[in-house]
Z-matrix of the N, CA and C atoms (Angstrom, degrees):
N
C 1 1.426
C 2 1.519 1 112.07
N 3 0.944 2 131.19 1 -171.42
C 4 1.110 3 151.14 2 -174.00
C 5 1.681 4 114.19 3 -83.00
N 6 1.452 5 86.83 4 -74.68
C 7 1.829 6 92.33 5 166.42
C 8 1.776 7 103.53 6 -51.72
N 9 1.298 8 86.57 7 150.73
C 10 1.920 9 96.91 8 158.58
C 11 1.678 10 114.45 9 -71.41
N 12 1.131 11 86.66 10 150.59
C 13 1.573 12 109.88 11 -167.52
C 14 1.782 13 113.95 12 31.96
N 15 1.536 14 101.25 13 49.66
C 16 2.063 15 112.30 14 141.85
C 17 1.160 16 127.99 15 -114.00
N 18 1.106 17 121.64 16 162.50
C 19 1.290 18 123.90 17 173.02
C 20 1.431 19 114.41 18 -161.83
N 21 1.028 20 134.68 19 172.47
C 22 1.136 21 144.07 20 142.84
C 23 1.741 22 125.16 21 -179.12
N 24 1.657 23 95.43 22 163.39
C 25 1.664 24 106.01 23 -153.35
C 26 0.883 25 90.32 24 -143.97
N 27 1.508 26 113.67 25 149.19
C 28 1.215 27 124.08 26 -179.10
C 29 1.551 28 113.09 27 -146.42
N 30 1.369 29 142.19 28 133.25
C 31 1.256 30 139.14 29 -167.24
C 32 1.279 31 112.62 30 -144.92
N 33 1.496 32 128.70 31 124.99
C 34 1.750 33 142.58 32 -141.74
C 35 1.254 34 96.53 33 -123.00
N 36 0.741 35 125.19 34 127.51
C 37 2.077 36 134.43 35 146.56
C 38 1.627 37 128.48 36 -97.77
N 39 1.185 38 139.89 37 95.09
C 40 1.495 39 121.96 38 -174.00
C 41 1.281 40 94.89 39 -124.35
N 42 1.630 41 107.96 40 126.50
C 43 1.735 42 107.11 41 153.35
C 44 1.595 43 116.85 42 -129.88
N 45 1.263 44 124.72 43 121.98
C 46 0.948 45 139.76 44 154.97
C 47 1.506 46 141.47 45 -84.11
N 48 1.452 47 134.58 46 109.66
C 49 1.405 48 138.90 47 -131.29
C 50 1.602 49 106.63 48 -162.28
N 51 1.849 50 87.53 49 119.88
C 52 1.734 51 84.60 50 -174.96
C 53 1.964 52 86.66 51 -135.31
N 54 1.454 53 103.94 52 132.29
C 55 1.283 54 128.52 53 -164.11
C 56 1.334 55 117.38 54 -117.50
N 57 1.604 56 128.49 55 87.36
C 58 1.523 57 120.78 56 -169.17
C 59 1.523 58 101.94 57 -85.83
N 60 1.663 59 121.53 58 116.41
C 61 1.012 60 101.49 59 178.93
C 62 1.345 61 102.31 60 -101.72
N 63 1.363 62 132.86 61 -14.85
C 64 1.427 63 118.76 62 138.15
C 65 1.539 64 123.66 63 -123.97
N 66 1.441 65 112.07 64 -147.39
C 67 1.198 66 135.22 65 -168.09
C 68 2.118 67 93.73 66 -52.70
N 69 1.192 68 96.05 67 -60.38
C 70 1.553 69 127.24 68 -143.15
C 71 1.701 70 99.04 69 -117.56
N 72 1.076 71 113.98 70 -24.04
C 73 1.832 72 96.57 71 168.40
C 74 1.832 73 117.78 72 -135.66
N 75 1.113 74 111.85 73 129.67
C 76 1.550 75 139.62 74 -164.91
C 77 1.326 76 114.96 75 -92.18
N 78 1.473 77 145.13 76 132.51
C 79 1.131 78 135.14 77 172.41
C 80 1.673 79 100.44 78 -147.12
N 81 1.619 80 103.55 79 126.78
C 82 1.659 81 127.34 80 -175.02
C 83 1.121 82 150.77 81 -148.51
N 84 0.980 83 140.62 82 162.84
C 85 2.188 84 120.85 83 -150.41
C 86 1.631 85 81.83 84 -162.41
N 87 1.420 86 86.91 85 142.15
C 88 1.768 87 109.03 86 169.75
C 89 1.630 88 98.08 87 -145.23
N 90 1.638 89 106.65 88 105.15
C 91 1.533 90 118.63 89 -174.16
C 92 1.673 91 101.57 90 -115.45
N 93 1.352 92 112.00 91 128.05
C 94 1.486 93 115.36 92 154.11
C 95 1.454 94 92.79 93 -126.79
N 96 1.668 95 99.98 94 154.29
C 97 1.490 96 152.62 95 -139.24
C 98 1.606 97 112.89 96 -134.77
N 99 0.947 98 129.44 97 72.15
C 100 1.584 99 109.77 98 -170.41
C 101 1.884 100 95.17 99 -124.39
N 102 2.069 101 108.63 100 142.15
C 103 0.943 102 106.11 101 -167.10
C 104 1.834 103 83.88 102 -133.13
N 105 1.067 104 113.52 103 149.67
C 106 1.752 105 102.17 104 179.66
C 107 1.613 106 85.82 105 -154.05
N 108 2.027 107 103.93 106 140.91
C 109 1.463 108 118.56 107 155.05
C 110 1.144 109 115.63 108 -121.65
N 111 1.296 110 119.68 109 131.63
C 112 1.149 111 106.64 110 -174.71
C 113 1.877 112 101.61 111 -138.49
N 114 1.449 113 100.34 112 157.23
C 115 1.654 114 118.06 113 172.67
C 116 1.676 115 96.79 114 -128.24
N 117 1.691 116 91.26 115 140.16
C 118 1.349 117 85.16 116 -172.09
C 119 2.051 118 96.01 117 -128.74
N 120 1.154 119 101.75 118 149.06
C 121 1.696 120 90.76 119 170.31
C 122 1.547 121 130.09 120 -88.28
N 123 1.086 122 140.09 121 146.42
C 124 1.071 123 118.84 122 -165.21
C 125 1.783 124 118.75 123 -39.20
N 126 1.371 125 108.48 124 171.40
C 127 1.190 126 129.58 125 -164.28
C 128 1.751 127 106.18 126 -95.33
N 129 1.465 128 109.20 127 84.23
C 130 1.497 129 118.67 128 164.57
C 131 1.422 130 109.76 129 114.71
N 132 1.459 131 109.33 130 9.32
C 133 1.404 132 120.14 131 151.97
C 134 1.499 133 127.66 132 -53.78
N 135 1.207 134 124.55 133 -8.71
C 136 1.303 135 109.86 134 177.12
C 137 1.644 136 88.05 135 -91.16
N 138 1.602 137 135.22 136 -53.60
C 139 0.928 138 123.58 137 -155.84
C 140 1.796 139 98.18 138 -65.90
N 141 1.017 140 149.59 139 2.50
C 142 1.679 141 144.46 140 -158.62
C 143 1.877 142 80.48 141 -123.76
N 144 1.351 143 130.56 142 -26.18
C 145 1.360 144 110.27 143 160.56
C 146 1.426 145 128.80 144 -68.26
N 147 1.450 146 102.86 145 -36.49
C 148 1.394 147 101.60 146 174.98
C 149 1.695 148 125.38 147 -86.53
N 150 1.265 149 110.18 148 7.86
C 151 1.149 150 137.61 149 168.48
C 152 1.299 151 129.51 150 -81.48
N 153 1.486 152 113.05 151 -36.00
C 154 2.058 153 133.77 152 -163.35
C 155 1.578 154 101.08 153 -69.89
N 156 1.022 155 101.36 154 166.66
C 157 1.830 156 102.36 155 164.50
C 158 1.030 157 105.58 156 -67.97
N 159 1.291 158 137.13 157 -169.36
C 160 1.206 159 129.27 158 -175.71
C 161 1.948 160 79.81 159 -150.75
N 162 1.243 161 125.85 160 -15.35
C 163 1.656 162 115.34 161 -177.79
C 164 1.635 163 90.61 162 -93.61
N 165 1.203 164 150.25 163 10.25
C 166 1.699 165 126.45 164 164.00
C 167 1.879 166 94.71 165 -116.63
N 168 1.220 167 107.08 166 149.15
C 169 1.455 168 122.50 167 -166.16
C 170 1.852 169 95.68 168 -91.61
N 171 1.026 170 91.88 169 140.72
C 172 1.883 171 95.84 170 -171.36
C 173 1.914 172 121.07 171 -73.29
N 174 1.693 173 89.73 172 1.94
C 175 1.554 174 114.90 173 172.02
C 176 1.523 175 114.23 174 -141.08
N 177 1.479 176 109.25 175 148.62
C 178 1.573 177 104.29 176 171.67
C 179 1.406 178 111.88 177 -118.01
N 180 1.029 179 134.77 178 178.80
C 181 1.375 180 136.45 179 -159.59
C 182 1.334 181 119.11 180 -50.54
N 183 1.451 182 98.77 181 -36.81
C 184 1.726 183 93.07 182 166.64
C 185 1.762 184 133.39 183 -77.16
N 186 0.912 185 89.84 184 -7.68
C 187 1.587 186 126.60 185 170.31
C 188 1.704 187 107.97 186 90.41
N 189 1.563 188 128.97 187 19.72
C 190 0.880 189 116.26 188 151.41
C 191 1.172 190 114.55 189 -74.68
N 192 1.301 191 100.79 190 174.21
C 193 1.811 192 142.07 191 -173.26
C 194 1.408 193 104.16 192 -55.14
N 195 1.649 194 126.03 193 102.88
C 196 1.531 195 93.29 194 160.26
C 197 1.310 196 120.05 195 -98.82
N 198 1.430 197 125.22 196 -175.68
C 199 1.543 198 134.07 197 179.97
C 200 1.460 199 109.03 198 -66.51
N 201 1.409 200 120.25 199 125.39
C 202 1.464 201 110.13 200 176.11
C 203 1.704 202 96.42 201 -122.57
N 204 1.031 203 116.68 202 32.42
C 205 1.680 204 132.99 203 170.20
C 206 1.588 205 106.04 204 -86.00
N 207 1.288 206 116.86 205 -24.63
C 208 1.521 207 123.51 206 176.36
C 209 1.847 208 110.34 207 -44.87
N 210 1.146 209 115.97 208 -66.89
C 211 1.615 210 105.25 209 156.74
C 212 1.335 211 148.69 210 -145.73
N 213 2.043 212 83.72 211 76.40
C 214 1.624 213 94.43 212 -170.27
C 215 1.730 214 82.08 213 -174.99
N 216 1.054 215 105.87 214 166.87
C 217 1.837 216 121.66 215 -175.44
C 218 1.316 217 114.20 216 -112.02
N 219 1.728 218 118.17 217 23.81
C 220 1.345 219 120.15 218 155.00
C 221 1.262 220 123.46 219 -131.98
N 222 1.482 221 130.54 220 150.23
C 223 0.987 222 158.22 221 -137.74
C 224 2.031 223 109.16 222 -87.55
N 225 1.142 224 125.55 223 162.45
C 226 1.336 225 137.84 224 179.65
C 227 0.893 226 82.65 225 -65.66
N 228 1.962 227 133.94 226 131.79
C 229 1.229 228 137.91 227 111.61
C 230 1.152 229 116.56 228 -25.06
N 231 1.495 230 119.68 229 -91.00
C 232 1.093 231 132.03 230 -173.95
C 233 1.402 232 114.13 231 -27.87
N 234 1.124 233 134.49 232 -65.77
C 235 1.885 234 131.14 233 169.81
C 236 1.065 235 103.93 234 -41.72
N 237 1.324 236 125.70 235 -51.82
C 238 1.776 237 121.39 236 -170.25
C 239 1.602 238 116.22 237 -54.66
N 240 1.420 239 97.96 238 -38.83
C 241 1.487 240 106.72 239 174.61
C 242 1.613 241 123.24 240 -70.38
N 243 1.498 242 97.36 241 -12.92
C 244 1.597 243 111.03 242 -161.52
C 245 1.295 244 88.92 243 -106.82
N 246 1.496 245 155.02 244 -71.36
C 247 0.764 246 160.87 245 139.62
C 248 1.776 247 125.03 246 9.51
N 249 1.135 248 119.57 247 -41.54
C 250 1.364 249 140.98 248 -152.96
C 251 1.699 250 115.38 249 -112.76
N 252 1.239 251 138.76 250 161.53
C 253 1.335 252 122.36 251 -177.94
C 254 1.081 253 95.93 252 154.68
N 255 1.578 254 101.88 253 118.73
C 256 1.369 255 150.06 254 176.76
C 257 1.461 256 147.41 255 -137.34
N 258 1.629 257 113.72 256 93.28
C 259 1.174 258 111.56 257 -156.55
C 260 1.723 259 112.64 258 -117.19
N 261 1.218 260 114.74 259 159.82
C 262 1.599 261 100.10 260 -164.57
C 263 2.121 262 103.16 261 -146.65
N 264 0.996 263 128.99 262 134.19
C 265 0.972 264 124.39 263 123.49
C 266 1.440 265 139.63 264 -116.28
N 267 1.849 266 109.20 265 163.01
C 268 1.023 267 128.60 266 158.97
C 269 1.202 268 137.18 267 -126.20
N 270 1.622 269 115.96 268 153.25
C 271 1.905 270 117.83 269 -173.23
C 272 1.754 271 96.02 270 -156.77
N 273 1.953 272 83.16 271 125.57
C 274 1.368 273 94.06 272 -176.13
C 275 1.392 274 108.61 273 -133.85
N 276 1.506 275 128.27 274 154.57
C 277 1.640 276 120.04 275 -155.99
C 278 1.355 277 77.06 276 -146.32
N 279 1.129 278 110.89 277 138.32
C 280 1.978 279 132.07 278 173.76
C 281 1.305 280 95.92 279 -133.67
N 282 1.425 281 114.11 280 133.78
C 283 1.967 282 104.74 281 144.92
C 284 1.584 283 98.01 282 174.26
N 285 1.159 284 109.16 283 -151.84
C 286 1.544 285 128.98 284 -176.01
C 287 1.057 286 110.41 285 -163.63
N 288 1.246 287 118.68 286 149.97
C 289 1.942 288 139.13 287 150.12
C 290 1.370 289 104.00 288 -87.91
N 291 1.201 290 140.52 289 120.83
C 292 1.274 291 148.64 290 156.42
C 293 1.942 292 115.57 291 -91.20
N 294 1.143 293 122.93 292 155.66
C 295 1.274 294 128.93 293 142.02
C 296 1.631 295 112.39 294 -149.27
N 297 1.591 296 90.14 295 151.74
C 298 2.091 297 106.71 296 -172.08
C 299 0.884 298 104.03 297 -114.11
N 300 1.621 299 130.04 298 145.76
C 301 1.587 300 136.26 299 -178.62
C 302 1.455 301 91.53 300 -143.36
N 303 1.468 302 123.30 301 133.89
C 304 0.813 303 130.25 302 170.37
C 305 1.950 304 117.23 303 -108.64
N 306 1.129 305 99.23 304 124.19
C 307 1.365 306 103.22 305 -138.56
C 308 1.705 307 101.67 306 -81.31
N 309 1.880 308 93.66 307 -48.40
C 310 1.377 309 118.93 308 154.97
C 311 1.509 310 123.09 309 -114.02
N 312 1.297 311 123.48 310 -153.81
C 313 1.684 312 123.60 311 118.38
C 314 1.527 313 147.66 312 -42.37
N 315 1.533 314 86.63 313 -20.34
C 316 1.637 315 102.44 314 -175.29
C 317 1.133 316 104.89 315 -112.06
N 318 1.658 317 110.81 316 -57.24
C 319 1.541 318 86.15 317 -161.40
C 320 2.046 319 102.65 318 -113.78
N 321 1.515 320 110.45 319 148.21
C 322 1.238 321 117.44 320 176.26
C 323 1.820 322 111.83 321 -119.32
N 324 1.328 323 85.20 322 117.48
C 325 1.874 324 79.99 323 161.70
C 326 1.743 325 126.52 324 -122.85
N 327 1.746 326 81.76 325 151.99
C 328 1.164 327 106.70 326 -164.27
C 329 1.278 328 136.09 327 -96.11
N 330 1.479 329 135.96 328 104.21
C 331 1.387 330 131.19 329 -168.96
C 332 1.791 331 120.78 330 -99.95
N 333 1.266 332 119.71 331 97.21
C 334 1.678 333 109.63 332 -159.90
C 335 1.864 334 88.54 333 -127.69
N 336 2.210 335 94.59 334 148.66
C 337 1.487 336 107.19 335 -174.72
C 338 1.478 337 82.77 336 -118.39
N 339 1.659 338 104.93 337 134.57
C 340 1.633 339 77.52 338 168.83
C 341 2.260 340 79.62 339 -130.53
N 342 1.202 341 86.22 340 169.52
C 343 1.865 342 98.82 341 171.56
C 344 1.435 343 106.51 342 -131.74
N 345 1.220 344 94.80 343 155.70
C 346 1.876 345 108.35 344 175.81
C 347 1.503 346 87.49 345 -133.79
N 348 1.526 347 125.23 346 133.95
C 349 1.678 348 142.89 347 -169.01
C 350 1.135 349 99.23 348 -145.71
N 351 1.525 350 143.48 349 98.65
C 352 1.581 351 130.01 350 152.23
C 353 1.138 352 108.82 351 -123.08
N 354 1.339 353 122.86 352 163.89
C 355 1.203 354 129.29 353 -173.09
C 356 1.938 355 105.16 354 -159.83
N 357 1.324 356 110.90 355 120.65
C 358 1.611 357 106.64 356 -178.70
C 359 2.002 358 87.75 357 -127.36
N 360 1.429 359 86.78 358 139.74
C 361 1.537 360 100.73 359 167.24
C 362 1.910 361 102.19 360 -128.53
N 363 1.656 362 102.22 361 132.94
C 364 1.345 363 100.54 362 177.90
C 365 1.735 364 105.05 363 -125.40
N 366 0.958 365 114.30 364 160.90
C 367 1.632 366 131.75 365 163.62
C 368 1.338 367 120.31 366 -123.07
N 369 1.522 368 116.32 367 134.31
C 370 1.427 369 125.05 368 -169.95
C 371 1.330 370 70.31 369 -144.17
N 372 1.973 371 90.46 370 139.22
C 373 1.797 372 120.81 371 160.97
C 374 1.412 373 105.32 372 -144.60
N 375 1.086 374 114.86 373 132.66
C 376 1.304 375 113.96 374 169.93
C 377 1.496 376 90.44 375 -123.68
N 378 1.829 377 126.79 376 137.88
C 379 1.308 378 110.49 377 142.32
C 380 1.083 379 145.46 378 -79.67
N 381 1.512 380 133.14 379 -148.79
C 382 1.195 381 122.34 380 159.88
C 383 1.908 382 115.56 381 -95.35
N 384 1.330 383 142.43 382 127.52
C 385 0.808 384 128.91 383 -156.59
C 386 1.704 385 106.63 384 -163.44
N 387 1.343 386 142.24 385 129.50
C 388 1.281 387 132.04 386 152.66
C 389 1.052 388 124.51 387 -110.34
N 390 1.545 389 117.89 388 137.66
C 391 1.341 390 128.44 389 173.78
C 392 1.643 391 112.90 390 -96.21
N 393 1.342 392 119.33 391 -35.00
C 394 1.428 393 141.31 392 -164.25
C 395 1.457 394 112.70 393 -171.06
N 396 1.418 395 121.76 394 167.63
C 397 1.269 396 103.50 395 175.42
C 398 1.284 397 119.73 396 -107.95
N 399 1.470 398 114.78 397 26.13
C 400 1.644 399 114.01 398 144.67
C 401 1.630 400 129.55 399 -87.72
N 402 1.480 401 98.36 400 -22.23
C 403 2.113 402 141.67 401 174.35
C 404 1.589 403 98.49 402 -88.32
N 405 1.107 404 128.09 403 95.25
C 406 1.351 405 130.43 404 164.52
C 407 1.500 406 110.52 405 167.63
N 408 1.554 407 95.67 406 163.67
C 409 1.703 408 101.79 407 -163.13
C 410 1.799 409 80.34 408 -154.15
N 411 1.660 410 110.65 409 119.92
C 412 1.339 411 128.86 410 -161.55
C 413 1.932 412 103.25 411 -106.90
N 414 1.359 413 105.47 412 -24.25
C 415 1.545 414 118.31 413 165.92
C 416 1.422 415 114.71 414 -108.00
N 417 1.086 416 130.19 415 156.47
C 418 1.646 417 141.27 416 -178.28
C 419 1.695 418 79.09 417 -96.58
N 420 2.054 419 99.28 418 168.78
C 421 1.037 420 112.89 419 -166.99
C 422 1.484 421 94.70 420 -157.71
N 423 1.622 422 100.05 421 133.49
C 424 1.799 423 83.19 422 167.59
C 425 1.763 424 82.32 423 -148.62
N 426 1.292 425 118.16 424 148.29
C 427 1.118 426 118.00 425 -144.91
C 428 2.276 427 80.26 426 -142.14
N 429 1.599 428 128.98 427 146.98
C 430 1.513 429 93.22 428 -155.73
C 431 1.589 430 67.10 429 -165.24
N 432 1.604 431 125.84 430 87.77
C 433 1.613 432 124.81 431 157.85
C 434 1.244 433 122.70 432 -96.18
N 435 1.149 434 110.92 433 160.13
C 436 1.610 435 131.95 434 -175.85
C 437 1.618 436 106.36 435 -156.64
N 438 1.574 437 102.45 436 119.67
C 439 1.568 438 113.08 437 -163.74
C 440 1.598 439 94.54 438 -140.21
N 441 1.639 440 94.00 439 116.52
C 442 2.026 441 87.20 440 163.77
C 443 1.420 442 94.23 441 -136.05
N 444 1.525 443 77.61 442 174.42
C 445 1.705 444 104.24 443 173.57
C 446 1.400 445 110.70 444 -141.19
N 447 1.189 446 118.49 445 136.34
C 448 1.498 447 137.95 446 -176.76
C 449 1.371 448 111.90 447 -138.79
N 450 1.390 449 109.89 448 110.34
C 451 1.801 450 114.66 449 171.31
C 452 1.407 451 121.52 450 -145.86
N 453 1.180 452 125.57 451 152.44
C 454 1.432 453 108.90 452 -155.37
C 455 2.054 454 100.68 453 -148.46
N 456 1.218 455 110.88 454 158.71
C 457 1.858 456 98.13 455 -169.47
C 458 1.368 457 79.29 456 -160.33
N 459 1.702 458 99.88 457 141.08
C 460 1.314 459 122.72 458 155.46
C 461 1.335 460 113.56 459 -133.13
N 462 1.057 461 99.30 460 125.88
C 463 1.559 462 123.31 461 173.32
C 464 1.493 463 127.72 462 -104.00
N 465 1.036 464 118.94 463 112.70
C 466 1.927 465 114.09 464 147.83
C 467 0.988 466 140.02 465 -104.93
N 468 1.098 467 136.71 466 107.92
C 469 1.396 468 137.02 467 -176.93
C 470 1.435 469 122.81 468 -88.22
N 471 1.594 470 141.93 469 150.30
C 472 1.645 471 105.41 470 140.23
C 473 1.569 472 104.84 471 -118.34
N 474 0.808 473 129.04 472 172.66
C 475 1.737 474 142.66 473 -139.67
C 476 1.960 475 82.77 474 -132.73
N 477 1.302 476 121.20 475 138.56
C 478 1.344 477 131.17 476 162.45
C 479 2.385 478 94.24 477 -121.36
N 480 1.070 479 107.30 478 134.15
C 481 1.544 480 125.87 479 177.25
C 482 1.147 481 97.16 480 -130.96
N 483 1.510 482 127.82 481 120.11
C 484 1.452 483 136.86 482 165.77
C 485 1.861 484 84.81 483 -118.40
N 486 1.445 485 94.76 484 148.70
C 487 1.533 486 118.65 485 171.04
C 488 1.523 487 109.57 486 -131.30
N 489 1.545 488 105.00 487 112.27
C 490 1.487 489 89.33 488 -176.38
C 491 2.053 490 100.08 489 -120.58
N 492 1.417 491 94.52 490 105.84
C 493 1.740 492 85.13 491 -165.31
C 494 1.100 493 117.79 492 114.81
N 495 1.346 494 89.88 493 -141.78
C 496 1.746 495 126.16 494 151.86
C 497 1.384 496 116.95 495 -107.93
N 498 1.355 497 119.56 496 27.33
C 499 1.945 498 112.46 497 177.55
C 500 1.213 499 90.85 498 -129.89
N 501 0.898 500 84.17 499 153.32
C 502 1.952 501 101.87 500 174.18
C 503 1.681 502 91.23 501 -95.30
């Protein structure tokens, strides 16, 4: 990313596949694949960048953090970003198995499985650390989710098609 220490990636899979193994019966899958990592920077740091002084340097010689509260009412970016850390993935699977029987000419029925599978795990740490005493965090923090979803549908249908002509 742009900010220090973000990122994120993301990587897709879709296959879609329709298989006549005869005249009169069909068998088919429509799968997407999605895998995402992501680092994120803290939450409202860009607006506290465009906020900072811009005449005190966001480090001093020793390379800590200095106070940029001296004249203005927001906080070091830079520490916040240094300070802070948050990383996340996610993986999500959509699709179906289908099969078609054609019963006649007219009418076809339809038997389809489809699943929905996601699952995101994130990590939040903040340590303990002061920059100023509006800039500081006096407890450590480790913050440790795990979120899924699992759902699943079966359907049958049968389909009636009359053609009369040229009209449907």
């Amino acid at each position: 990313g742009i900010i220090e220490k973000s990122d994120y990636t993301r990587a897709t899979l879709r296959l879609n596949n329709d298989y006549d193994l005869t005249s009169h019966f069909r068998l088919g899958h429509n799968i997407n694949f999605a895998y995402e990592d992501d680092q994120r920077s803290p939450l409202g740091v860009v607006r506290v960048l465009y906020y900072a002084d811009g005449t005190i340097a966001p480090r001093n010689a020793e390379g800590e953090s200095n106070d940029l509260n001296l004249r203005g009412s927001v906080g070091n970016p830079a520490a916040a970003i240094h300070y802070t850390r948050w990383d996340g993935t996610a993986a999500r699977l959509v699709g179906n198995l289908f099969a078609d029987y054609d019963i006649t000419s007219s009418i076809t029925f339809r038997s389809s499985f489809g699943v929905d599978y996601g699952r995101e795990d994130t990590r939040d740490f903040v340590p303990t650390f002061f920059v100023s005493p509006t800039q500081r965090n006096t407890t450590s923090r480790l913050n440790v989710e795990t979120h899924s979803i699992n759902t699943w549908l079966w359907e049958n249908t049968a389909t009636y098609n009359y053609n009369a002509a040229n009209h449907r």
